[in-house]
N, C-alpha and C positions, 0 to 999 in steps of 0.2 A: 396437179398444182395450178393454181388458179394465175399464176405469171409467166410461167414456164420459159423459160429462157428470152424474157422481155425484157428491155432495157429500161434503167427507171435511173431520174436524178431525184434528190431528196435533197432540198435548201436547207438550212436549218439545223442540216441532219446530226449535229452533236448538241442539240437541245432534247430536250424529252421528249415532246409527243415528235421533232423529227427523226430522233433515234429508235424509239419505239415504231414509227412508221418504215424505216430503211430496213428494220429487222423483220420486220413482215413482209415486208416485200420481196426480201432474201430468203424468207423460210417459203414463201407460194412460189419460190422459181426465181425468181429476177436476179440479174445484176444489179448491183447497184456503185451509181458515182456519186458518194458522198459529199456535201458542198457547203462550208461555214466557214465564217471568219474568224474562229478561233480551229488553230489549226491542232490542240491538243485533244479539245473535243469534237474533233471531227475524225481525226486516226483513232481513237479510239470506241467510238461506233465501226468505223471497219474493222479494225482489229476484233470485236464482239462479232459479226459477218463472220470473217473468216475462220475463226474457232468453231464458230458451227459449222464450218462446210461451204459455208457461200462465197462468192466473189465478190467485189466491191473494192473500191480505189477512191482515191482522197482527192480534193483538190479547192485549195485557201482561197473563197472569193469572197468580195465586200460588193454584196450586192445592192449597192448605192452607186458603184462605179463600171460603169456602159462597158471596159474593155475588161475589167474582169468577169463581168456576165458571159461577155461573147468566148471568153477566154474557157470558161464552165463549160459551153456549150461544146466550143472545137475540141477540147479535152477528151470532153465524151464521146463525140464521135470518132477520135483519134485512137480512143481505147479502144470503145465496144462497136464502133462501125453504125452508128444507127441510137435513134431517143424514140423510146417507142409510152412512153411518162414521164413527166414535168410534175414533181410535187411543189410548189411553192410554198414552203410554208416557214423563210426565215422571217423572222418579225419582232417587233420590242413593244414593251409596252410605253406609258405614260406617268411623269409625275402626276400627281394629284394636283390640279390648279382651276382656279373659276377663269372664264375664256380671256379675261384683260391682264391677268397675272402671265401668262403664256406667252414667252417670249419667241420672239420667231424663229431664232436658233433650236429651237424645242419644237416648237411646229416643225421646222424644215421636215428635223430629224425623222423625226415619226413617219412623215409623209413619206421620204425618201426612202425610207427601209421597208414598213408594210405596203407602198403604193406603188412608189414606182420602182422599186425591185420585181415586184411582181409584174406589174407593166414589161421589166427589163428580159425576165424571163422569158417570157413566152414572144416577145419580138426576135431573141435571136435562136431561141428553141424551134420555132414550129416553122419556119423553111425548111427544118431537117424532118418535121413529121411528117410521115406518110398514112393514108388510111386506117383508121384503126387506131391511133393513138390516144391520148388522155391525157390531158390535164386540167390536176386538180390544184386550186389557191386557199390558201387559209386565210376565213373574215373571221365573223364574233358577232354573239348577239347582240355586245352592244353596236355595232354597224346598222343593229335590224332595230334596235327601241333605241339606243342614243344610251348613254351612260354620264352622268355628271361626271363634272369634276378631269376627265382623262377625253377636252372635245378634239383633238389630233385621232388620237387612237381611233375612236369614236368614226370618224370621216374618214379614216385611211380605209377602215373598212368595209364601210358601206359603200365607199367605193371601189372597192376591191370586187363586190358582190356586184355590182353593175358595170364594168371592164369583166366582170365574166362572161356576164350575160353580151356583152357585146361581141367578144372572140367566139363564144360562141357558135350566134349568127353569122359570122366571117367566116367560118369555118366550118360551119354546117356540111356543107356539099362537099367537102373533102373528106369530112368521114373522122373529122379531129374532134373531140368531144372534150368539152370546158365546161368545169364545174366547181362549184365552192363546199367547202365544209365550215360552217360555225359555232362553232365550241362555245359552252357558256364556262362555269368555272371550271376548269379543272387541274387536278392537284399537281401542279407544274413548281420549279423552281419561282417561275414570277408572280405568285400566292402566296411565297413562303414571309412576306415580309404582312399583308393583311391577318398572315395568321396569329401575327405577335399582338393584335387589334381585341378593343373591345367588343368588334364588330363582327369578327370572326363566327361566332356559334348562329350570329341571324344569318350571317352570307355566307355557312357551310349548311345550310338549310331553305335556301330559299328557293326549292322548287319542288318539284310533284313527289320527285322521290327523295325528297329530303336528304342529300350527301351531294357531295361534289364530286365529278368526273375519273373517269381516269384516264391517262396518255392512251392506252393499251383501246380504249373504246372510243380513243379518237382515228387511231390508227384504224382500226378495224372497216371506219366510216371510208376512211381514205382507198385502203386496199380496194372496197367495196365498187367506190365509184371508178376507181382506176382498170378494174377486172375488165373483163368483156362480158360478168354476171350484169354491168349497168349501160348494154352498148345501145339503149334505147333511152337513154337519160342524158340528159343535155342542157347547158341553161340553168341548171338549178345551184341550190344554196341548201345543203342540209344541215340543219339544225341540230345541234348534238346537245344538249342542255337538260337531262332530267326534269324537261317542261318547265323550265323555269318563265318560259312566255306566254305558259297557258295561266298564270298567276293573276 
């Protein structure tokens, strides 16, 4: 088992690709502390855990706010003794608006939840890591090309992918390895609203392999880098997207 009794938090974790990731994590070995702000869909990702056999615990943070980050954090280590992965991957998307329609209350938001949650994470996470650990943040390829129309989302991300690369380097010589995953579309709940669009059949085709994603092979990405199959990878940003930026 490629986790084997590792300790793993998963942000997000009652959204899709974070449930699908906590569920992997728990089938390769791991524990898992489940962590969303919706706290219906977050027991019920662990309760899926533990019907299979796994362990996993719950616990409501709004990772916009500094004492419930740290509060995730002590949690965890309160349970399982020890955070040996940081998945960061709660996050929201954006209205559709050109950059002077985008009221700052809208900017904040985005920024606060894809940027600096993630920022929030790994500052009160990784004084408890010890060599060996991983963490991985959820960007997007629009972070890597830009995306009309969604320029919040768009800059949470890309920064997101450079605050990786900088922990990273910080943390190099401790043996803590930081890295990103970036999804292009995939078939998530926050698609389901483009899918009602005229636009839908060009942007459920617009990359090498013509279809859109699934949670399950964004996970796969994550498990990947979080294993000690990736303890020579560091710094980076993998691209998950059906080549949609070889286009």
């Amino acid at each position: 088992m490629r986790l084997k009794n590792k300790i793993a938090i998963v942000t997000g974790g009652g959204g899709d690709i974070g449930r699908t990731t906590a569920l992997r994590f728990a089938e390769e070995g791991a524990q898992v502390m489940v962590s969303d702000i919706s706290e219906e869909a977050g027991l019920e990702t662990v309760n899926i855990i533990r019907e299979t056999g796994g362990k996993s615990e719950f616990i409501c943070t709004d990772m916009t706010n500094p004492k419930d980050v740290e509060n995730m954090v002590q949690g965890t280590i309160d349970t399982f003794g020890r955070i040996d992965i940081l998945y960061n991957n709660a996050g929201v998307n954006a209205d559709e608006k050109k950059i002077p329609d985008v009221s700052l209350e809208e900017w904040q938001k985005v920024i606060d939840i894809n940027l600096t949650g993630v920022f929030l994470g790994m500052k009160y996470a990784i004084p408890w890591m010890e060599s060996g650990s991983s963490i991985v943040n959820t960007a997007s390829i629009a972070g890597i090309k830009g995306q009309k129309l969604v320029s919040a989302y768009s800059a949470s991300k890309s920064s997101v992918m450079a605050l990786t690369k900088t922990a990273a380097t910080e943390f190099g010589r401790k043996n803590i390895r930081v890295n990103a995953v970036a999804p292009g579309i995939i078939d998530t709940k926050m698609v389901d609203d483009w899918k009602k669009t005229d636009k839908w059949p060009i942007l459920s085709t617009a990359n090498v392999l013509r279809r859109i994603g699934k949670s399950k092979e964004v996970a796969d990405a994550v498990l990947f880098l979080a294993s000690d199959e990736a303890s020579f990878i560091t710094g980076e940003t993998l691209v998950i997207d059906g080549g949609t930026l070889n286009l």
